[in-house]
C-alpha positions as a printed Julia matrix, in Angstrom:
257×3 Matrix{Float64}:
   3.63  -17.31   -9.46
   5.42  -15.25  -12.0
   8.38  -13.72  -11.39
  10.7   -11.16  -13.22
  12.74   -7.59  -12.61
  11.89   -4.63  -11.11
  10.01   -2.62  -13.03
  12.11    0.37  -15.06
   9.2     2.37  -15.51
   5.79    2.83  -13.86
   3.19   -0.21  -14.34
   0.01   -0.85  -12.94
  -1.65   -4.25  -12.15
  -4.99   -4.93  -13.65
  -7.62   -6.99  -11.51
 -11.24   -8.91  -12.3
 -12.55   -5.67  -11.14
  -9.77   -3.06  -10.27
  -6.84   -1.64  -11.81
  -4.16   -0.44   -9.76
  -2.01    2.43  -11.14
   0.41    5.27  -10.68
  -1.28    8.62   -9.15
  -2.18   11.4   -11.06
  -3.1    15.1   -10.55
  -7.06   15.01  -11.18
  -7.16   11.6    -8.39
  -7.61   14.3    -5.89
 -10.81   15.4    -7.02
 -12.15   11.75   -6.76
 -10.54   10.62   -3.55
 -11.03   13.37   -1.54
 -14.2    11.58   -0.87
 -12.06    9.05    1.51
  -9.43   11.27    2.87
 -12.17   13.63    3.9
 -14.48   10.79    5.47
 -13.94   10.94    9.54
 -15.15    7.17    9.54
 -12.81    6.36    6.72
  -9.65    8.19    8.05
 -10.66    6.85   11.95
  -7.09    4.84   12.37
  -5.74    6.45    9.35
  -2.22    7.94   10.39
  -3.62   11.27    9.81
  -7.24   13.53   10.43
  -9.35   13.53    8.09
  -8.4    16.05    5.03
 -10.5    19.39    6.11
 -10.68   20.43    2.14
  -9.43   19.38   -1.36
  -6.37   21.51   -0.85
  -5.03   18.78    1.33
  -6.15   15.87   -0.91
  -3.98   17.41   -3.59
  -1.14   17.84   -1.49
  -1.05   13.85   -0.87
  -1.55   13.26   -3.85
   1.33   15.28   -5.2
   3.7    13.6    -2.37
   2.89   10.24   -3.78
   3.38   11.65   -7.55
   6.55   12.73   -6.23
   7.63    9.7    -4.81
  10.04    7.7    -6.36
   7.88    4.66   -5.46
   4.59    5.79   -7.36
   3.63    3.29   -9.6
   6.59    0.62   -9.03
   5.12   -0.1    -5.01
   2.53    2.47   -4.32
  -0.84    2.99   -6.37
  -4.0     4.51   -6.63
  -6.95    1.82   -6.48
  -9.6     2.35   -9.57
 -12.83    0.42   -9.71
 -13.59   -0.71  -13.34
 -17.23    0.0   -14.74
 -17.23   -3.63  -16.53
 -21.0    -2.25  -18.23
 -18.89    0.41  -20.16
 -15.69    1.97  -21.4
 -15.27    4.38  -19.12
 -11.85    5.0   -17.34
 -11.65    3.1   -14.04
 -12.73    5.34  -11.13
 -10.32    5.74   -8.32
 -11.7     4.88   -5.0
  -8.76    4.42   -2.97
  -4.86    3.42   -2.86
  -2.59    1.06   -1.69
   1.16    0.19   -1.71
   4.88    0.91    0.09
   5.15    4.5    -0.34
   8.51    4.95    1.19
  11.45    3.57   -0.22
  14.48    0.64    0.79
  14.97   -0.48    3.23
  11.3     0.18    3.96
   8.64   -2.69    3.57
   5.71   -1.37    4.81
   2.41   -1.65    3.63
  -0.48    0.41    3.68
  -4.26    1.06    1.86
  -7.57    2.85    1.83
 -10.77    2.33    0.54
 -13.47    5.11    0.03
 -16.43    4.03    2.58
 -18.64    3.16   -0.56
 -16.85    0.54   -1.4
 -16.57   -1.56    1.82
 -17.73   -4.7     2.48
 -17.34   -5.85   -1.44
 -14.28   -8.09   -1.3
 -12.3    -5.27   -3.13
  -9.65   -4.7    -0.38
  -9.26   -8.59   -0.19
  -8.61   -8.33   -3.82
  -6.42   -5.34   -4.02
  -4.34   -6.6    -1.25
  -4.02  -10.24   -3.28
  -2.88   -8.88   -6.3
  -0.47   -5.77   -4.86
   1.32   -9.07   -2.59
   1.48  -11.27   -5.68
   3.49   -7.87   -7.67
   5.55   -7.27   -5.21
   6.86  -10.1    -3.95
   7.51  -11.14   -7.87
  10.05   -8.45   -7.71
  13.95   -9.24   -7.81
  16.55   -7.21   -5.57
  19.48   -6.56   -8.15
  17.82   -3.61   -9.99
  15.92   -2.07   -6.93
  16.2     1.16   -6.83
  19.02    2.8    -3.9
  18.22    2.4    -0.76
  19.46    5.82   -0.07
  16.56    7.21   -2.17
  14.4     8.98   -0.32
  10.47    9.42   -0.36
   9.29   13.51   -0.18
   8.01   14.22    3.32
   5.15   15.81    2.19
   1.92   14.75    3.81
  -0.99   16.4     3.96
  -0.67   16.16    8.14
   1.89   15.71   10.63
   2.2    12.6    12.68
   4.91   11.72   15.77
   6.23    8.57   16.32
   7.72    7.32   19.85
  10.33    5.84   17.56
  12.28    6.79   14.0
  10.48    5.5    11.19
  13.37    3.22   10.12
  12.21    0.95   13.48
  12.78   -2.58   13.7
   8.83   -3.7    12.55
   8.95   -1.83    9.42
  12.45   -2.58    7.97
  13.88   -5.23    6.0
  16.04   -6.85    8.34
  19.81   -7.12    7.07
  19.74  -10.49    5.96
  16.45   -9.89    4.42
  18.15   -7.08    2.57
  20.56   -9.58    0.86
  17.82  -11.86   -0.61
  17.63  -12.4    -4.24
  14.06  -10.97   -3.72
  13.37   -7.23   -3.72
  10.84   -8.23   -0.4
  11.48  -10.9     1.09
   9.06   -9.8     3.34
   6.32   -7.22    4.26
   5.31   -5.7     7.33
   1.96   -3.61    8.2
   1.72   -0.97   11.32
  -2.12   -0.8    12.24
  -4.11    0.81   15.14
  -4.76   -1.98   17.35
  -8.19   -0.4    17.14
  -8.69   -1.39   13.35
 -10.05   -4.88   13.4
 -11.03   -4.58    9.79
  -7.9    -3.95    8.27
  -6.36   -5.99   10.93
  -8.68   -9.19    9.98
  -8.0    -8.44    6.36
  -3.89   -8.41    6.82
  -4.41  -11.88    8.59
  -6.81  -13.36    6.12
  -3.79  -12.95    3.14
  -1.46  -14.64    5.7
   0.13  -12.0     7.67
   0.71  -12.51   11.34
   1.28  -10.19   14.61
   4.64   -9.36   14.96
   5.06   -6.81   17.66
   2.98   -4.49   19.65
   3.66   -0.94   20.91
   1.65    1.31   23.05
   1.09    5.3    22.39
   3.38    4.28   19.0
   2.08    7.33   16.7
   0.32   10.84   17.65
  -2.25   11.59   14.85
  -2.24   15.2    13.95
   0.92   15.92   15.98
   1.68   17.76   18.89
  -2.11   17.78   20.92
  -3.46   15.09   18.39
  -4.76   11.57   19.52
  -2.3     9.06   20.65
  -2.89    5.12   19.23
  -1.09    1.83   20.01
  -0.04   -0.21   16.71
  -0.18   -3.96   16.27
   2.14   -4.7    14.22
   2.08   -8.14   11.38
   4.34   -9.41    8.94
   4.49  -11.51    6.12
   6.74  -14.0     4.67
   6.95  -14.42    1.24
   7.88  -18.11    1.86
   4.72  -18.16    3.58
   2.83  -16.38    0.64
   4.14  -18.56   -2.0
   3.43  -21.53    0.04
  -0.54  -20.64    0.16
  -2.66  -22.12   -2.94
  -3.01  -19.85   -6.0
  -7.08  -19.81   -4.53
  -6.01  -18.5    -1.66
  -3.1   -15.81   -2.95
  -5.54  -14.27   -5.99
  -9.15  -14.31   -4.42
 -10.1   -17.49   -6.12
  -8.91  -15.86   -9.47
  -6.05  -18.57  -10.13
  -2.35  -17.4   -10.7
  -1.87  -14.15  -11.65
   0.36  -13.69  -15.24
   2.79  -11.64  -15.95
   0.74  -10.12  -18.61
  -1.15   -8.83  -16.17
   1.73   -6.03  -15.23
   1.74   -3.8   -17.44
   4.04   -1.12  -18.59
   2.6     2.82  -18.55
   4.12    5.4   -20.89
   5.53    7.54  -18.42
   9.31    6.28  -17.56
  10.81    6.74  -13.93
């Protein structure tokens, strides 16, 4: 498993099949298609987009974000028959920042049931947990709160399943752990988190309110992964049958941070 510094600038993390990079503006356009899909938003921590105008607005948050492109990216599907620019179809990552650890991703409904969420996942674990702490950015930095919907919690975001604990936070590894909140509804997602190694760590009834005040309310399972436990799987297992990842295979964009 290669290993190295936190990234100074963006990167992005090229796949057999996907290439995961920074957001930018025109993504909107193409994932709208997800964030507008009922089926594909169903335990999504917010409705479904009602028009493009709310696609760009999450897509500007995570442009704005201090994470985008060092933990949080936009999910393109290469055309391997051409040399057309990868198509975004989804995106995955930590969107807020230290001492946060949490893990999330989406997949435009055209694209299930392909083994690209598996793979995403594979390769996004294998980046960050490659990461060492000393150059991490503050952890006072904070993440715009600027989604395209509201949603409540029963308790503050900085709660004990989605932290970095505070020995965790004095490893010589950026994450020495990550955590993922899911509706206990979303056996998918939930299957996928366990079949890359994470296990159920907690569980909390009427946890979020979708849509705020009046919205739906949803219990979260919540799972968490080592990264002992990650580096301890087979390369097989960690890169979807791929083999080790290389360094090479981060690799710098042009725009600085």
């Amino acid at each position: 498993m290669a290993t190295g510094e936190h990234p100074s600038r963006q990167v992005s993390i090229e796949t057999p099949r996907l290439l995961l990079r920074a957001a930018q503006p025109e993504d909107a356009v193409r994932l709208h298609e997800a964030f507008s899909d009922p089926e594909a938003m169903r335990y999504w921590s917010s409705p479904p987009d009602a028009d493009l105008s709310q696609t760009k607005l999450w897509i500007r948050s995570m442009m704005e974000s201090p994470q985008n492109g060092l933990t949080d990216f936009v999910i393109c599907l290469k055309d391997l028959s051409s040399l057309d620019e990868p198509t975004p179809i989804g995106k995955i990552g930590i969107y807020s920042p230290l001492p946060s650890n949490e893990i999330g991703f989406l997949i435009a409904r055209a694209h299930w049931h392909r083994g690209l969420g598996h793979e995403a996942l594979s390769y996004m674990l294998e980046y960050l947990f490659s990461i060492k702490s000393h150059v991490a950015p503050e952890p006072g930095a904070r993440a715009p709160a600027t989604q395209s919907h509201p949603r409540t919690r029963t308790e503050p975001l900085t709660e004990a399943h989605t932290v970095l604990t505070l020995t965790e936070r004095s490893s010589e590894w950026r994450y020495p752990s990550i955590t993922a909140d899911a509706d206990s509804r979303n056996s998918a997602s939930i299957g996928l988190l366990k079949k890359v190694g994470f296990a159920g760590s907690g569980y909390l009834e009427r946890s979020m309110q979708i849509g705020g005040e009046g919205g739906e309310w949803v219990d979260s399972l919540y799972l968490k992964l080592e990264r002992e436990a990650w580096v301890s799987r087979s390369t097989d297992e960690r890169n979807c049958n791929k083999g080790d990842m290389p360094v090479s295979r981060f690799v710098p964009m042009s725009t600085p941070v």
